[in-house]
N, C-alpha and C positions, 0 to 999 in steps of 0.2 A: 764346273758342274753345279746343277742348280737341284735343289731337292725338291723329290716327285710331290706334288699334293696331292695327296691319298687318300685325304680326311675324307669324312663324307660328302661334302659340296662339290669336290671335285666329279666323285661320281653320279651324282645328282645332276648336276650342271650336264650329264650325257642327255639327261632324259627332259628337262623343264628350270627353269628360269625358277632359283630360290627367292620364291614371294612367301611373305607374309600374311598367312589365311587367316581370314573374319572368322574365328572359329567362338572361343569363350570371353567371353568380357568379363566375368564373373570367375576371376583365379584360384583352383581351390586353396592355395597357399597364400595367408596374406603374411607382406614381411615387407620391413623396411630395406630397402637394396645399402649394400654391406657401402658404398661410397657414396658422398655428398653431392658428386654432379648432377645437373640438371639432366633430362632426359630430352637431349636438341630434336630428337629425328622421331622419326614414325618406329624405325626398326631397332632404335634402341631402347627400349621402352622399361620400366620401373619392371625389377624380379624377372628380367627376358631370360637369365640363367639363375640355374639352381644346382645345388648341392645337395639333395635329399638320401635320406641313410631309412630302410624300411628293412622289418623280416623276409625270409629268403622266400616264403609264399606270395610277397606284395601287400600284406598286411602292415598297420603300424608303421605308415608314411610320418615323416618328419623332416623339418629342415633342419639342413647346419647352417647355410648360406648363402644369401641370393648375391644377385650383380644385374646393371643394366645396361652393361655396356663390354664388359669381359666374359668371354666365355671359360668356363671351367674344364680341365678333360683328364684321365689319366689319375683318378682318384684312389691312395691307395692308406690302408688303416694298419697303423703302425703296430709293431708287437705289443704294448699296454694296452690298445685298446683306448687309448687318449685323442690321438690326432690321426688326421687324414692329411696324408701329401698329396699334393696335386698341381697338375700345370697351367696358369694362365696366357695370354697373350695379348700383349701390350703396344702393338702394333695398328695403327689403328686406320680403320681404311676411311674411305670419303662421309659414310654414312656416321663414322663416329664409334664402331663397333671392333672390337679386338676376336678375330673370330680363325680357327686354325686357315681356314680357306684364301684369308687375306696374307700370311704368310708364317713363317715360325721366327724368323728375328724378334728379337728382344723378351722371349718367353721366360718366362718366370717359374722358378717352384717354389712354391708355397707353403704350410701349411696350418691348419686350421684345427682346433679341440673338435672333438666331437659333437659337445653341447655347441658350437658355434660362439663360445667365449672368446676365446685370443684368437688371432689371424697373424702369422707373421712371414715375413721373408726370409728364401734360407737362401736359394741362390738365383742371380740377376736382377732386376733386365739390364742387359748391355745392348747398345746399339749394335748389330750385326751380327748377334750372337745366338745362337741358341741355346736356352735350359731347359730340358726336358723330363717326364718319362724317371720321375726317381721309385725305386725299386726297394723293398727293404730286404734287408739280404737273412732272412730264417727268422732266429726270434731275434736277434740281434738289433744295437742302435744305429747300423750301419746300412746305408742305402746306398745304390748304385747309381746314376743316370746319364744322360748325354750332354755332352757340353761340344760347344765352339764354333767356328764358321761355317759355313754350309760346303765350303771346300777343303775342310779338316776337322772334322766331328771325330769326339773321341771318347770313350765312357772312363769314368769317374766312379771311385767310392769314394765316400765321406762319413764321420760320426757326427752324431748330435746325440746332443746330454737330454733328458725326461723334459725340461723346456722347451725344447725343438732349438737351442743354440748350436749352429756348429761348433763342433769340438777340431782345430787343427785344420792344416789344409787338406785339401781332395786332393787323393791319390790317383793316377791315372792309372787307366787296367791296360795294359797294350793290347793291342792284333799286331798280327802279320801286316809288314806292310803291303803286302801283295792283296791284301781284303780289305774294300771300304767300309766301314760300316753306317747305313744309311736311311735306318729308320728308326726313329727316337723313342722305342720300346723294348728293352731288353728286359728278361725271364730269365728267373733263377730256380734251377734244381738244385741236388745236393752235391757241393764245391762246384756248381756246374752255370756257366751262361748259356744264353743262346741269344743270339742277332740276328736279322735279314745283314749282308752284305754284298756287296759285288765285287769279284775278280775278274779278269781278262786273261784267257786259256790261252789264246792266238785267237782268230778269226771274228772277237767283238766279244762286249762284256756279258757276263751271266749274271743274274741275281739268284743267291742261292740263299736257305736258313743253315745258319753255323752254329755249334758246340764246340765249348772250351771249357779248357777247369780257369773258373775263378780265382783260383789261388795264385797259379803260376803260369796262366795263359796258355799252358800245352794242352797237345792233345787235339789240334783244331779237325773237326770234322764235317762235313756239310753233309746236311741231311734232307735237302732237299735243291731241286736244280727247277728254276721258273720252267714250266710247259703247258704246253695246251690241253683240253680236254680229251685230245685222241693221245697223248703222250708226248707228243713232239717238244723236244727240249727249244727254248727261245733265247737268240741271240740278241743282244740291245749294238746299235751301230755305235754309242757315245756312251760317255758315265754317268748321265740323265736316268738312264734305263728307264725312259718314260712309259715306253707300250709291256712294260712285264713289273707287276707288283707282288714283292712277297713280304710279307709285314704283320707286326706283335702275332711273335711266338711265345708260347707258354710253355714251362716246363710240367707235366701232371706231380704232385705230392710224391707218388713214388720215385719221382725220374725216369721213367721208365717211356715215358710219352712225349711230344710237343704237337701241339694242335699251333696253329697256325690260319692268319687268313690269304688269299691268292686273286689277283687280279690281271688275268692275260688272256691273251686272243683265246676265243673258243671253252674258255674255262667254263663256261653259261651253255657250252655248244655253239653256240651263234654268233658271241661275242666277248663284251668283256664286265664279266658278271665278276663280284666279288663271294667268294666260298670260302668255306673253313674245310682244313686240310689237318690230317692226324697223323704223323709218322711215328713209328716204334722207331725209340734211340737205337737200338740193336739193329734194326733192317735198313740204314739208310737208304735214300732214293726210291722208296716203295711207299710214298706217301700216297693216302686216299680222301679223294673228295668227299667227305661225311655230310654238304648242302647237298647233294649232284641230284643223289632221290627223292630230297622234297619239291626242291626247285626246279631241277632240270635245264631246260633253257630257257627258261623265264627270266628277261634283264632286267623287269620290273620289280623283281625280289631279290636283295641281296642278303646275307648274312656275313657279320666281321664282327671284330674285338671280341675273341673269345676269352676267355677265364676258368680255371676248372673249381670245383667245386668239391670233387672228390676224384678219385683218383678212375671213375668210369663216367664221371657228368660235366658237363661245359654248361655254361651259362654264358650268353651272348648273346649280341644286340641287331635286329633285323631294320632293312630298312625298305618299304616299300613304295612304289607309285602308285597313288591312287585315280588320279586325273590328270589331266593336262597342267594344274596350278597346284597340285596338292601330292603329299607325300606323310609317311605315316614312319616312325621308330620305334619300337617295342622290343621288352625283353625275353628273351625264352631260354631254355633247358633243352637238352638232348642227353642220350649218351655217345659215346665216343666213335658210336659206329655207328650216327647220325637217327640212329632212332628213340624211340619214344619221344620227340619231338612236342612241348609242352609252351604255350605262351604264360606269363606271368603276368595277372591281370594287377595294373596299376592305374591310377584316376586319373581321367581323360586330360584332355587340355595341354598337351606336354606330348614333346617326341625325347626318348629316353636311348640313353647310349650309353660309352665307357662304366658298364658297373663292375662291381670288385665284392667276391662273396668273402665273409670272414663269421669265425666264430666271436661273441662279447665275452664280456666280464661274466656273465654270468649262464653261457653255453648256449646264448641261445645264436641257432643262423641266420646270420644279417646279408645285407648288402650293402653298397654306397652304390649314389647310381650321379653321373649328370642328368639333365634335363634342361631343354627349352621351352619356352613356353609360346604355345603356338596362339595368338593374337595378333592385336594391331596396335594403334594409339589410343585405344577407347580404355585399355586399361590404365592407365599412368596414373 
């Protein structure tokens, strides 16, 4: 079983060939890139990723972290309000570039102070392995995430002391063996997980969204089953489950919610559009397409990686085609029932993904966001 690429490139790569647009030569962020290598290629070029932490309106941009050659994903701001966990990938393809698209072996978690002072390792890279996707579980020093081969992933708690040192070994959370679990974002409500996984009913594999208690692993319940936009439930022939995506589910602050993103036949209407989906924990299987209204069948507009906000607001990251060689990522706000639909304006230059909203030290509403930065070699 090989695991699905989901990331954004994957579904890009439906629509145009990821080139690098002559766009700003003139970076609004200037920063030394956080490692000493040279920059060999066109496409890996000085601050090509970014770590930027801004208020929740887009104002009060700032860096924590650049890189020119590693991309950053998966950024999450610990209960002090000190550090950002996050994952990189250290796999590195022909152009020289560690990028989710080129694979998830030997991924790393991270993490990083806020000010962008210390940067350290907490878990991997191992050749063959995957570390993903760490999660902090309440206010606690305890984090969740995915570890292992791509034909045996399996989620992990661990502590770390106020340094970011792991405290002791990682604990494995069990599933059922009968559920793979197979996308390296798991969401935590109260004593509660949630996973994308796949089981095999009889007649081919399903990919469903699962809830569990965290504590003790009971209680599994799926709360949602892959379908298409007219309903039809979808069946994968292998444990690929390549033509059906269900992937980073969110628990809402109450618990009472999981938003979700969804990529399958028809999902767009026409094809295989990525949407954000909302199920009530209490109504299993009655999950609703919250893009469907804006988007429709438009495959040129996706939205994914949601996050909530509050317990009726999402915050997530769109991604659009503009032309034949060009493509756009921004961030926006809805509510849960996909309206009042709001972009959040941040400074050009830059396609913006995985953000992660959080209160500071001192109450005000932040974000942590990734970013690439859309040029060429003329910046370096």
């Amino acid at each position: 079983m090989q695991l699905a690429k989901f990331k954004w490139a994957a579904y890009v790569g439906l629509f145009l060939p990821l080139l690098i647009i002559l766009h700003n030569c003139s970076p609004v962020f200037s920063a030394v890139p956080a490692e000493k290598s040279d920059c060999s290629t066109v496409l890996c070029l000085a601050s090509k990723y970014s770590l930027l932490v801004a208020d929740l309106d887009g104002s009060n941009v700032s860096l924590i972290k650049t890189s020119s050659y590693q991309d950053m994903t998966h950024p999450r701001v610990s209960p002090d309000k000190n550090w950002v966990a996050y994952t990189t990938y250290n796999d590195l393809d022909l152009r020289g570039c560690g990028e989710p698209s080129h694979g998830y072996f030997k991924t790393e978690i991270r993490a990083v102070q806020l000010s962008g002072d210390q940067d350290k390792s907490l878990f991997g890279p191992k050749a063959g392995q995957l570390n993903s996707n760490a999660y902090w579980i309440g206010e606690t020093n305890e984090m969740t995430y995915l570890s292992g081969p791509a034909t045996a992933l399996k989620f992990y708690r661990s502590t770390v002391d106020d340094s970011m040192n792991v405290v002791g070994s990682p604990v494995q959370i069990p599933v059922v063996k009968t559920v793979v679990p197979m996308d390296p974002q798991a969401h935590l409500g109260t004593d509660k997980i949630v996973f994308p996984g796949l089981y095999n009913p009889g007649g081919g594999f399903v990919k469903s969204i699962f809830m569990m208690n965290l504590s003790d692993s009971q209680n599994l319940v799926g709360l949602s089953i892959g379908r298409d936009h007219a309903g039809k439930f979808i069946t994968c022939a292998d444990g690929a489950c390549a033509n059906i995506m269900e992937n980073d589910p969110k628990v809402s602050p109450n618990g009472k919610k999981v938003a979700f993103m969804r990529q399958a036949p028809k999902s767009g209407k026409n094809g295989f559009g990525w949407h954000i989906f909302v199920v009530d924990v209490d109504k299993p299987l009655q999950e609703k397409d919250i893009s469907y209204s804006y988007l429709g069948s438009d495959l040129l507009k996706n939205d994914a990686l949601p996050e909530w906000i509050d317990d009726e607001t999402l915050i997530f990251s769109t991604i659009e085609i503009t032309s034949a060689t060009d493509f756009v990522k921004n961030v926006y706000t809805m509510k849960a029932d996909g309206s009042q639909r709001t972009k959040i304006v941040l400074p050009e230059g830059f396609r913006y993904s995985d953000v992660f909203p959080f209160t500071d030290k001192d109450g005000t509403k932040r974000m942590i966001m990734t970013a690439e930065k859309i040029s060429s070699g003329c910046s370096k």
